[in-house]
PDB file of N, CA, C and O in Angstrom, chain B, residues numbered from 101:
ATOM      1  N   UNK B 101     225.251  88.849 137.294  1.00  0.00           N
ATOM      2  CA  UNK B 101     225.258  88.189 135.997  1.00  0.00           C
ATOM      3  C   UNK B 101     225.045  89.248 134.912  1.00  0.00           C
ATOM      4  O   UNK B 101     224.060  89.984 134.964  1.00  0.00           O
ATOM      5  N   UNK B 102     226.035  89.349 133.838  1.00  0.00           N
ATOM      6  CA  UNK B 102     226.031  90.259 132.701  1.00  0.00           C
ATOM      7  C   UNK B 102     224.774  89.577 131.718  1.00  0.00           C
ATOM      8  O   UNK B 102     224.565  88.421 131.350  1.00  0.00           O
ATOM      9  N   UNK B 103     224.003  90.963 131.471  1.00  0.00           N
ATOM     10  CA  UNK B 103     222.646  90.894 130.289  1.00  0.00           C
ATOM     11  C   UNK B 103     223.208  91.827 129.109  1.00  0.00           C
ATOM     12  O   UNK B 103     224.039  92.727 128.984  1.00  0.00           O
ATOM     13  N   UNK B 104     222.016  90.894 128.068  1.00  0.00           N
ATOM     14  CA  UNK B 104     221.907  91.882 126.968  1.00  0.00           C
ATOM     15  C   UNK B 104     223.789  91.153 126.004  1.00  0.00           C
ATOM     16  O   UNK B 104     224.490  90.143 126.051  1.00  0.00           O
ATOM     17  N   UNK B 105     223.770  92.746 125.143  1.00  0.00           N
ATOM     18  CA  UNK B 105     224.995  92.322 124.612  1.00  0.00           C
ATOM     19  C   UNK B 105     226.197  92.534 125.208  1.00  0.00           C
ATOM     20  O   UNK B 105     226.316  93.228 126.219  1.00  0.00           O
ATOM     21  N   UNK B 106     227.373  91.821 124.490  1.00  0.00           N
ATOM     22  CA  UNK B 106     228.712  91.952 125.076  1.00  0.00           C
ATOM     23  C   UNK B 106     229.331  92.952 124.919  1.00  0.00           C
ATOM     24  O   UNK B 106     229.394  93.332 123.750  1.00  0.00           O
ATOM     25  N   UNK B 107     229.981  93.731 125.884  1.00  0.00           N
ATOM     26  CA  UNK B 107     230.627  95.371 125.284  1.00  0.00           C
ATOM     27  C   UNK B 107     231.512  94.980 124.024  1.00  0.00           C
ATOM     28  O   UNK B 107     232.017  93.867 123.880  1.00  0.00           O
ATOM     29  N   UNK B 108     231.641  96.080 123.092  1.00  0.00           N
ATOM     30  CA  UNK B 108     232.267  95.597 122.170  1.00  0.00           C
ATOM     31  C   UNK B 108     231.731  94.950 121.241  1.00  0.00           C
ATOM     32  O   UNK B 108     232.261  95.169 120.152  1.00  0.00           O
ATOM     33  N   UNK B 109     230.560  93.959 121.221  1.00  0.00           N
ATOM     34  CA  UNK B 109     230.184  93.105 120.222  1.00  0.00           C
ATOM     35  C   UNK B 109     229.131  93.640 119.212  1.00  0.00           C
ATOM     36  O   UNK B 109     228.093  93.926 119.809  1.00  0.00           O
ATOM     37  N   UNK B 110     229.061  93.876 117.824  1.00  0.00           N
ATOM     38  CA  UNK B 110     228.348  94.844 117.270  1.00  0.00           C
ATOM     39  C   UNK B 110     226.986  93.885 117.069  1.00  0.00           C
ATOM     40  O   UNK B 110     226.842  92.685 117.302  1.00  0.00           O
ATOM     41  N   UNK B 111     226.016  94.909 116.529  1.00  0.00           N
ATOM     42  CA  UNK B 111     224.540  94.506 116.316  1.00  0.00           C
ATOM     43  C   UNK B 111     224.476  93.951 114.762  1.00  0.00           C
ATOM     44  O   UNK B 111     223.696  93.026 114.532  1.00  0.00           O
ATOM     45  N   UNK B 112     225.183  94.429 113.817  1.00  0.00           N
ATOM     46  CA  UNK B 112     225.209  94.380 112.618  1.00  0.00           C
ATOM     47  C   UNK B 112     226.084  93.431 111.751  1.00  0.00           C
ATOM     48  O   UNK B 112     227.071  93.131 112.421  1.00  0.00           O
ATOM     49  N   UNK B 113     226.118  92.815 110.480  1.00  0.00           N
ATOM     50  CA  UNK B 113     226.949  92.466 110.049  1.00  0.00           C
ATOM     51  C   UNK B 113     226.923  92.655 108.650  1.00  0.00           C
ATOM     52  O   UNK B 113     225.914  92.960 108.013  1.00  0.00           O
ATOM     53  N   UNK B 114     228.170  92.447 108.133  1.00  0.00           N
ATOM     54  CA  UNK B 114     228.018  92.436 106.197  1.00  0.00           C
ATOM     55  C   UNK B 114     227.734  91.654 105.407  1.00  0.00           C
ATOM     56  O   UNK B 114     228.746  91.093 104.986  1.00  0.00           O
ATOM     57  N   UNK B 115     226.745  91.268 104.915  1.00  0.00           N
ATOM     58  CA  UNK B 115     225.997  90.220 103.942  1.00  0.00           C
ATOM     59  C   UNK B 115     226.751  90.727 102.474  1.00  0.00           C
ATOM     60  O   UNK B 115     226.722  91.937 102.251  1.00  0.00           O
ATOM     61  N   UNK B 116     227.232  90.084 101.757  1.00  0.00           N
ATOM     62  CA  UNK B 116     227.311  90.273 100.241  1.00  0.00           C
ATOM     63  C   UNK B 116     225.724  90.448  99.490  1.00  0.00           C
ATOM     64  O   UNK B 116     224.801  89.783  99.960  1.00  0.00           O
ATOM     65  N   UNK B 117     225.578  90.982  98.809  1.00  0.00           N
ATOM     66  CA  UNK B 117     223.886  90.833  98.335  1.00  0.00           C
ATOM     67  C   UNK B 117     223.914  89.929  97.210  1.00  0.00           C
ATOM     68  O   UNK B 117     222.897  89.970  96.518  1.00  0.00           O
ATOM     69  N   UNK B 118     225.097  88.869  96.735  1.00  0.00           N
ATOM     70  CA  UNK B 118     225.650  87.845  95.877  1.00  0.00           C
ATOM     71  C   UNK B 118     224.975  86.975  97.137  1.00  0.00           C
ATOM     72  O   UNK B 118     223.963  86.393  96.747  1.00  0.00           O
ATOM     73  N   UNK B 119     225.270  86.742  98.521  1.00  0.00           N
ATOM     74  CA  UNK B 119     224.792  85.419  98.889  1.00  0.00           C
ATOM     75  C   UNK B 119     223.600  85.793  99.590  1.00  0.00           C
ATOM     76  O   UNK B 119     223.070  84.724  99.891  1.00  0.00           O
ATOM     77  N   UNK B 120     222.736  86.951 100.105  1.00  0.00           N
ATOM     78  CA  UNK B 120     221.408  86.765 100.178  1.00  0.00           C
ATOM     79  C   UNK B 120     220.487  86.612  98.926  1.00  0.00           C
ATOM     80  O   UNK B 120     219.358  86.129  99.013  1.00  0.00           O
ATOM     81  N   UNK B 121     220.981  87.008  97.875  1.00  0.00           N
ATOM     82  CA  UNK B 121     220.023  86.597  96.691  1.00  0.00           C
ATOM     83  C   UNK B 121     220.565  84.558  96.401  1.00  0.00           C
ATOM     84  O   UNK B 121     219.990  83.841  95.582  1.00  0.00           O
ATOM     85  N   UNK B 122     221.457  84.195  97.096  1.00  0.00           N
ATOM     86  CA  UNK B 122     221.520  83.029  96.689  1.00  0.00           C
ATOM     87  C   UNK B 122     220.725  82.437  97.517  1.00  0.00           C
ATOM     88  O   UNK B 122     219.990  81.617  96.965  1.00  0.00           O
ATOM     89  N   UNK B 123     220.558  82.571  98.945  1.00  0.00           N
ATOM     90  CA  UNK B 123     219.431  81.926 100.018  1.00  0.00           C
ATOM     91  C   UNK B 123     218.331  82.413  99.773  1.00  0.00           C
ATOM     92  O   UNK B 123     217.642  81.396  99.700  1.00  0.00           O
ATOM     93  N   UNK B 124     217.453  83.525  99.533  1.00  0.00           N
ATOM     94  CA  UNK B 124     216.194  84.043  98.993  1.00  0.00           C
ATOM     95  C   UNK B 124     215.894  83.900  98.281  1.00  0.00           C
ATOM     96  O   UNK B 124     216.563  83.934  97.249  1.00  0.00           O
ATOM     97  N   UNK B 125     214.411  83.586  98.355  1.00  0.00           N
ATOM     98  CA  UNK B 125     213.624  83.479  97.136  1.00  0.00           C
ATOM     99  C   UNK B 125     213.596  84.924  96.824  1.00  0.00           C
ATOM    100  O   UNK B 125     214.010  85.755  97.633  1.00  0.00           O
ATOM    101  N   UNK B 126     213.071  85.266  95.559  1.00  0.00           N
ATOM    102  CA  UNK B 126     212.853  86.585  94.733  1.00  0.00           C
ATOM    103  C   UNK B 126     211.916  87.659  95.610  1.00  0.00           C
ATOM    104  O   UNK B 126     212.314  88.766  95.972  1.00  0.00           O
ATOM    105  N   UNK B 127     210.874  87.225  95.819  1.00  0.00           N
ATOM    106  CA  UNK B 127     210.011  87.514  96.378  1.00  0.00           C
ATOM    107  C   UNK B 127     209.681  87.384  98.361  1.00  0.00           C
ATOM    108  O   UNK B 127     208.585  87.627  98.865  1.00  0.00           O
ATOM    109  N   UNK B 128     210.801  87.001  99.070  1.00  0.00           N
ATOM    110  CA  UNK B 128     211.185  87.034 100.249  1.00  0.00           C
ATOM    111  C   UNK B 128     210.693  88.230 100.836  1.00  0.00           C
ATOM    112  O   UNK B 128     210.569  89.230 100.128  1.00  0.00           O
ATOM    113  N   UNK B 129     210.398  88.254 102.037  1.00  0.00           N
ATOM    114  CA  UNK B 129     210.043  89.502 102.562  1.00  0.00           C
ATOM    115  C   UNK B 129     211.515  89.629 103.608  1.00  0.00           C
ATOM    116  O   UNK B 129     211.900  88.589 104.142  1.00  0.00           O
ATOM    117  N   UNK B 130     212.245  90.856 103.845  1.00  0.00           N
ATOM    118  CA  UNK B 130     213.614  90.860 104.320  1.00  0.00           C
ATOM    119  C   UNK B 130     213.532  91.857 105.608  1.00  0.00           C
ATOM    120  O   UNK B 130     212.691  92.744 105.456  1.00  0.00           O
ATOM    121  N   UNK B 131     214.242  91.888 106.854  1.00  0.00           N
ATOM    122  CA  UNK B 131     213.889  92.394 107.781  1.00  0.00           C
ATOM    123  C   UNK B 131     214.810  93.235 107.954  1.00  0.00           C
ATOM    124  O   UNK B 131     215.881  92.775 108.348  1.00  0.00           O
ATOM    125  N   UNK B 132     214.718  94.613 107.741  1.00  0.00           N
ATOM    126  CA  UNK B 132     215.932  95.913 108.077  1.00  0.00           C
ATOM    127  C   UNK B 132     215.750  96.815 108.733  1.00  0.00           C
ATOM    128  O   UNK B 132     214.605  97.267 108.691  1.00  0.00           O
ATOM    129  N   UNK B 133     216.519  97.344 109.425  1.00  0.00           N
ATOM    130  CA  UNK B 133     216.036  98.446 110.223  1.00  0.00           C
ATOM    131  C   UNK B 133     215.616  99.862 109.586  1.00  0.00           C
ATOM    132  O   UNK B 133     216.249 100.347 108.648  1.00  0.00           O
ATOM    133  N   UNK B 134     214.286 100.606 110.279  1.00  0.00           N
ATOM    134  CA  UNK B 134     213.912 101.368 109.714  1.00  0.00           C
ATOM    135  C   UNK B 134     214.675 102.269 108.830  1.00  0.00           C
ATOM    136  O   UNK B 134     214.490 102.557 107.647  1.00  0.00           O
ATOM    137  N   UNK B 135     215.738 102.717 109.824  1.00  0.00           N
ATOM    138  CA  UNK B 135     216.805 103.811 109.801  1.00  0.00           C
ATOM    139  C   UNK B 135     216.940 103.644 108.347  1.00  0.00           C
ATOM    140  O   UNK B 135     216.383 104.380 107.533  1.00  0.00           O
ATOM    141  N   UNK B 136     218.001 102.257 107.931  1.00  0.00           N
ATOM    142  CA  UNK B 136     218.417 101.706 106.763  1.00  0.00           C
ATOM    143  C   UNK B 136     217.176 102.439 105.068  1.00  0.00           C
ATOM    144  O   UNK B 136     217.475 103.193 104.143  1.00  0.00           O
ATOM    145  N   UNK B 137     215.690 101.630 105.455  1.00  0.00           N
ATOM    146  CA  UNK B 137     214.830 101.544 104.825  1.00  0.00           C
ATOM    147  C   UNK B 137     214.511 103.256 104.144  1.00  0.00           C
ATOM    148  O   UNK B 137     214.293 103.607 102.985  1.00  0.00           O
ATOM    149  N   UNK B 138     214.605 104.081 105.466  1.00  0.00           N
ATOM    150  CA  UNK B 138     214.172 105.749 104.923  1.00  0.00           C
ATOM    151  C   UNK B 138     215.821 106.067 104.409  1.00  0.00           C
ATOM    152  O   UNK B 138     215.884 107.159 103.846  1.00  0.00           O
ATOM    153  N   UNK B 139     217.036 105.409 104.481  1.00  0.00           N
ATOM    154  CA  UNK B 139     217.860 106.308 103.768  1.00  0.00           C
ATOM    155  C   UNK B 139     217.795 105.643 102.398  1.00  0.00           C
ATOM    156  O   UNK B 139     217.943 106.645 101.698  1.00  0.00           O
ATOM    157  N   UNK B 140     217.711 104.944 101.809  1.00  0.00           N
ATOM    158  CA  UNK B 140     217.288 104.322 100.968  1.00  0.00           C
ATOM    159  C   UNK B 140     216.122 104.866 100.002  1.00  0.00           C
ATOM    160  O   UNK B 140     216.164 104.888  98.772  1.00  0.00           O
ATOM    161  N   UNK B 141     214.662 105.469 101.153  1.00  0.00           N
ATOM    162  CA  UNK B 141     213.715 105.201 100.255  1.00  0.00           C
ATOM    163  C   UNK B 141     212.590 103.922 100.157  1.00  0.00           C
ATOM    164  O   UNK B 141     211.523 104.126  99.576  1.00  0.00           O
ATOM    165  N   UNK B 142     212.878 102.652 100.733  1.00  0.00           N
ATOM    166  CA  UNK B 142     212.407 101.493 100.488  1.00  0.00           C
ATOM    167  C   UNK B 142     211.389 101.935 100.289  1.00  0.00           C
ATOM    168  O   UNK B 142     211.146 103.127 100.483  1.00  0.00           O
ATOM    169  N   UNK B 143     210.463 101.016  99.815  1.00  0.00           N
ATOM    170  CA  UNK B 143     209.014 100.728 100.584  1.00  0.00           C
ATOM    171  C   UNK B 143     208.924 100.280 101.301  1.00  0.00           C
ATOM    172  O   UNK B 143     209.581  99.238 101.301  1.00  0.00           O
ATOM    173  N   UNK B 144     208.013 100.583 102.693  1.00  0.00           N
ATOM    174  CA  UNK B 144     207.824  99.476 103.697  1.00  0.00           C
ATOM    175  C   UNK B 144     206.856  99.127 104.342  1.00  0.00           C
ATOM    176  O   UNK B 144     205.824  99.799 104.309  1.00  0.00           O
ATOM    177  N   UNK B 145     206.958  97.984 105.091  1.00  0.00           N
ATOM    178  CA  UNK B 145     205.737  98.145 106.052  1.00  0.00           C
ATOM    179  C   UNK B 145     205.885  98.334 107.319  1.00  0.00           C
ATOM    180  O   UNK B 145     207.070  98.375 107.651  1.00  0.00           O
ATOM    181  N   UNK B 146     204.612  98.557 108.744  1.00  0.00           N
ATOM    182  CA  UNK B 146     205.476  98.530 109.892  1.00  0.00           C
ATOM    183  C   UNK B 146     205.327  96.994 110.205  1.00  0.00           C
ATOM    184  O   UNK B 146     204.732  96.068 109.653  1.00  0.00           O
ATOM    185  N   UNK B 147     206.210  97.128 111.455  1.00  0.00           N
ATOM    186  CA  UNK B 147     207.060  95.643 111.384  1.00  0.00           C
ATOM    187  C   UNK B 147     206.801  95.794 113.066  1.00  0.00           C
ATOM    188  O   UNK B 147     206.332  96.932 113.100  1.00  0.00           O
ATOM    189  N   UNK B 148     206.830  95.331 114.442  1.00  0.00           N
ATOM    190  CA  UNK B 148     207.106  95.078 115.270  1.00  0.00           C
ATOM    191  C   UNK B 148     207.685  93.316 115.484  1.00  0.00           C
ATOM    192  O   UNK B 148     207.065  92.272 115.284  1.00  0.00           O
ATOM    193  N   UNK B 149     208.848  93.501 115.878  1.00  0.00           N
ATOM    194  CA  UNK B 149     209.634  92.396 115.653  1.00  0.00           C
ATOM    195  C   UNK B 149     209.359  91.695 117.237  1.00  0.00           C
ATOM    196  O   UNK B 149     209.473  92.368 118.261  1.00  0.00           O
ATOM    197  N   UNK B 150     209.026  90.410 117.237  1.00  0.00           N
ATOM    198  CA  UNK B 150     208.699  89.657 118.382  1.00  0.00           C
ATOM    199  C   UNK B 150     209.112  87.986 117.868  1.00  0.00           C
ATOM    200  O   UNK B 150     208.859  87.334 116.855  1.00  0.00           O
ATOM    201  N   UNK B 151     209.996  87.664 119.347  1.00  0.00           N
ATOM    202  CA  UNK B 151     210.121  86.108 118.629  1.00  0.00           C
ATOM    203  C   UNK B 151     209.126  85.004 117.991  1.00  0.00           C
ATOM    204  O   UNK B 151     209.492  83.914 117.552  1.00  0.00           O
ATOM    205  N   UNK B 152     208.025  85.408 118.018  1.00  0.00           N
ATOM    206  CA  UNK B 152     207.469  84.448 117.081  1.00  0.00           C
ATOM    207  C   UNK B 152     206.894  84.825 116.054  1.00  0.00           C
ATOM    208  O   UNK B 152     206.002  84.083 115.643  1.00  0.00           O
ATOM    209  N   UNK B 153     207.260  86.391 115.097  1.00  0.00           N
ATOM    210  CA  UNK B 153     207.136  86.628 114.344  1.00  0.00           C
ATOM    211  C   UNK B 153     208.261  87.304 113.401  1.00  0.00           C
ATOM    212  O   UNK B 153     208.145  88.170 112.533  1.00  0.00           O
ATOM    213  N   UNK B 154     209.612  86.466 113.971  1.00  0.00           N
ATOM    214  CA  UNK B 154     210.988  86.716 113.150  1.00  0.00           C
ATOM    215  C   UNK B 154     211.108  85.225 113.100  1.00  0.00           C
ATOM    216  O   UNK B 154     211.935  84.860 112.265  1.00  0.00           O
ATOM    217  N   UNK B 155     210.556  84.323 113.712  1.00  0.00           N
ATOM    218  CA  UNK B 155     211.114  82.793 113.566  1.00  0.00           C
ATOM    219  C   UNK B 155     211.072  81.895 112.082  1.00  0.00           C
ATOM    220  O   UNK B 155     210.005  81.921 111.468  1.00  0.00           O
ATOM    221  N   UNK B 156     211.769  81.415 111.731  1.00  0.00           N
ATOM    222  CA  UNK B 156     211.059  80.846 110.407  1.00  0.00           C
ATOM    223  C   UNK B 156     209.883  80.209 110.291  1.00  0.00           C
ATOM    224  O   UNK B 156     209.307  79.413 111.032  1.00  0.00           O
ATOM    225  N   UNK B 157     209.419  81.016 108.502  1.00  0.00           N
ATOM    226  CA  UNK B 157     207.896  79.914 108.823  1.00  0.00           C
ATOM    227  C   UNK B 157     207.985  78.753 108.163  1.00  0.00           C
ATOM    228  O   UNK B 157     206.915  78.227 107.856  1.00  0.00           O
ATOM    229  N   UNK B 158     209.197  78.099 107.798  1.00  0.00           N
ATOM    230  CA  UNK B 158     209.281  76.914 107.272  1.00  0.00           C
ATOM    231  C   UNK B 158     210.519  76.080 107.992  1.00  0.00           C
ATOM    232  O   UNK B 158     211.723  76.336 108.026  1.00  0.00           O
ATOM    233  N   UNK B 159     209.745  74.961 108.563  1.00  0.00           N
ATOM    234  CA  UNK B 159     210.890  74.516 109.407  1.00  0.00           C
ATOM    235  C   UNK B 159     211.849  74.317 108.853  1.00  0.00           C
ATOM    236  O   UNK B 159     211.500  73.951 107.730  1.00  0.00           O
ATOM    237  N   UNK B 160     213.422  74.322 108.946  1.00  0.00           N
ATOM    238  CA  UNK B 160     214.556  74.134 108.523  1.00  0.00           C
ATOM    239  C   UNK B 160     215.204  72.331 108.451  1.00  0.00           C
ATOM    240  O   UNK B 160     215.424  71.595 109.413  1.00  0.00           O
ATOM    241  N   UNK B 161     215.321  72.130 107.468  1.00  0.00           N
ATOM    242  CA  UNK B 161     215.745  70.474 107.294  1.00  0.00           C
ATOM    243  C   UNK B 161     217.314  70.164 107.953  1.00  0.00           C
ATOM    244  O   UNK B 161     218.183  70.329 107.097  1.00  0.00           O
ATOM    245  N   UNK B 162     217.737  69.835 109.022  1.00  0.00           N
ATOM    246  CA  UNK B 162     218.817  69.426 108.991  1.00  0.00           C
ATOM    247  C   UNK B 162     219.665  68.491 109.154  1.00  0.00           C
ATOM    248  O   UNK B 162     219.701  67.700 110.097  1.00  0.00           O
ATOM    249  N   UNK B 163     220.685  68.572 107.845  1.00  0.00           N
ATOM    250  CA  UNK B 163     221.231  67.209 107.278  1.00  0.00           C
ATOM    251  C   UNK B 163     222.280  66.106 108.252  1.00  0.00           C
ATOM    252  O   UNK B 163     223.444  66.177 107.857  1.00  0.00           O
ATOM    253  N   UNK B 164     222.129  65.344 109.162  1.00  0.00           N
ATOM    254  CA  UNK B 164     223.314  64.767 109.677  1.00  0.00           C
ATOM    255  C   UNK B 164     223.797  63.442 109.083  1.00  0.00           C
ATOM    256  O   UNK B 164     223.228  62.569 108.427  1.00  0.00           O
ATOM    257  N   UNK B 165     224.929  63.581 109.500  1.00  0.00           N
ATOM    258  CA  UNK B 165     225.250  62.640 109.131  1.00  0.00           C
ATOM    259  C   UNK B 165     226.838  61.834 109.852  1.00  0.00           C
ATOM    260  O   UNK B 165     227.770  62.589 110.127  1.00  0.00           O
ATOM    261  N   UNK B 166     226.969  60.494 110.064  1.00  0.00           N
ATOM    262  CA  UNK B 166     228.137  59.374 111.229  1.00  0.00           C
ATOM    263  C   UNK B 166     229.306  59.803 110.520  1.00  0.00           C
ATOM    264  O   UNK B 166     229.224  59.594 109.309  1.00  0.00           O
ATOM    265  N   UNK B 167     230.363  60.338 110.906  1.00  0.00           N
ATOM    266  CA  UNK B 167     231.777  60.370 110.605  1.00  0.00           C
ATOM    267  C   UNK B 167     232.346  59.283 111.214  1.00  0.00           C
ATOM    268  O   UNK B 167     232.317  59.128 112.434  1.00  0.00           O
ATOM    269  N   UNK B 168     232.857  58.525 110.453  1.00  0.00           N
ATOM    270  CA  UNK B 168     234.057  57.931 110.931  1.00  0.00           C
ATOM    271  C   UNK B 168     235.011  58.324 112.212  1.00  0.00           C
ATOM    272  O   UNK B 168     235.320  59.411 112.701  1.00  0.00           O
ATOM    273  N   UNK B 169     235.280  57.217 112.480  1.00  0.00           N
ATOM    274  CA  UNK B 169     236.240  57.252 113.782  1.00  0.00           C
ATOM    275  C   UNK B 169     237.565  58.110 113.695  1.00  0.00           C
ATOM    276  O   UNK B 169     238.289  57.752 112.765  1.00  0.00           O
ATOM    277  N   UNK B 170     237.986  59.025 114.354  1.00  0.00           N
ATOM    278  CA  UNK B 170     239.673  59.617 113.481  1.00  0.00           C
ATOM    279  C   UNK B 170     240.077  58.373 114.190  1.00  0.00           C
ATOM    280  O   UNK B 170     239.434  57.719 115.011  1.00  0.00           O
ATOM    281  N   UNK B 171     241.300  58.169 113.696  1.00  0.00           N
ATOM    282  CA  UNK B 171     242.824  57.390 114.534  1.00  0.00           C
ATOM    283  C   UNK B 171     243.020  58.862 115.903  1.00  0.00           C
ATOM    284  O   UNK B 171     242.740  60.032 116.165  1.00  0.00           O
ATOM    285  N   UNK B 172     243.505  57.992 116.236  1.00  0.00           N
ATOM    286  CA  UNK B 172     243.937  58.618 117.847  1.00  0.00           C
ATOM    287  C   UNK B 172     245.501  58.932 117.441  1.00  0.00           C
ATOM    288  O   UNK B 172     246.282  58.224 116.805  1.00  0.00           O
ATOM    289  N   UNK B 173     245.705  60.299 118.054  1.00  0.00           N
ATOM    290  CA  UNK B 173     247.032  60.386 117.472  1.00  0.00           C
ATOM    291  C   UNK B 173     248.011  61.011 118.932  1.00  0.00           C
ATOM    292  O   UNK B 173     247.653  62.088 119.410  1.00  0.00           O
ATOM    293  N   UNK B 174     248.908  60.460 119.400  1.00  0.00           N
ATOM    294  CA  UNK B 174     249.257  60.695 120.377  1.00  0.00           C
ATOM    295  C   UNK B 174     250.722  61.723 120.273  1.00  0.00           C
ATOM    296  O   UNK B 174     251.642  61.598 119.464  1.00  0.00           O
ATOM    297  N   UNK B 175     250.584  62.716 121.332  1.00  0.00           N
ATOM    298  CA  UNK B 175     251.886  64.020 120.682  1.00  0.00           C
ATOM    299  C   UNK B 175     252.632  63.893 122.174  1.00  0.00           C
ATOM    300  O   UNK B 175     252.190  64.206 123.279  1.00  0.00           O
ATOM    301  N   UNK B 176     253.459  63.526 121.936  1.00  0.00           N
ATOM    302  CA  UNK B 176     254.474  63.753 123.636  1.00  0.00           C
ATOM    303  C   UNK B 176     255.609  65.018 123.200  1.00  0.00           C
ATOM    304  O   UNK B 176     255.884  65.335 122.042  1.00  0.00           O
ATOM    305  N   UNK B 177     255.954  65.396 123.968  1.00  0.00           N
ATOM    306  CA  UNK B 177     256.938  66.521 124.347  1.00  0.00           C
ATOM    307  C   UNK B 177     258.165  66.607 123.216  1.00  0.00           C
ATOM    308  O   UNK B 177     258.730  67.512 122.602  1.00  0.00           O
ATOM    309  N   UNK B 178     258.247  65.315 123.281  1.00  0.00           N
ATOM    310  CA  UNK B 178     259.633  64.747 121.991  1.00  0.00           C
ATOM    311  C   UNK B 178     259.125  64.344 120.523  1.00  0.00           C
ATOM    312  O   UNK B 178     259.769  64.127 119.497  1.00  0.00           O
ATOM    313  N   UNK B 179     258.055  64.324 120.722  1.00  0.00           N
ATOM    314  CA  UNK B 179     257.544  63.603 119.349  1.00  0.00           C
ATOM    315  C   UNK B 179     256.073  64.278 119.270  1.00  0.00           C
ATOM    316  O   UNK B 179     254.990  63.922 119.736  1.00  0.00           O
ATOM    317  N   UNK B 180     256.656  65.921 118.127  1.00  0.00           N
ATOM    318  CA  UNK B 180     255.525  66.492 117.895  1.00  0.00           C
ATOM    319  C   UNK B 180     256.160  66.868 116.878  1.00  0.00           C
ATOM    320  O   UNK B 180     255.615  67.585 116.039  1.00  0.00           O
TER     321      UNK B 180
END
């Protein structure tokens, strides 16, 4: 059984800093890798990252809600 990540699949991704300032509050504390933080300059603190201290500390609300039935739509060979 394959562990860990998928070959090929990266660790990282590209955030616009237009939509993390739209989900963050001002004052958010944000989690980056060191590396990032000293080319930069940041300020920081140390951090040891463990799942129950990356989890959110505010539970997340989520919205559901009944869709309607679709129509059933039937595709045969001749009639698509």
């Amino acid at each position: 059984m394959a562990r860990g990540k998928t070959k090929g699949a990266g660790s990282f991704v590209q955030v616009n800093l237009r939509e993390l300032n739209r989900v963050l509050k001002e004052d958010a504390t944000v989690i980056v890798s060191r590396r990032f933080a000293e080319t930069l300059s940041l300020d920081t603190e140390n951090f040891a990252a463990t799942t129950t201290n990356i989890e959110a500390q505010t539970p997340v609300k989520v919205k559901t809600e009944e869709l309607e039935p679709v129509a059933e739509v039937k595709v045969t060979k001749d009639n698509w």
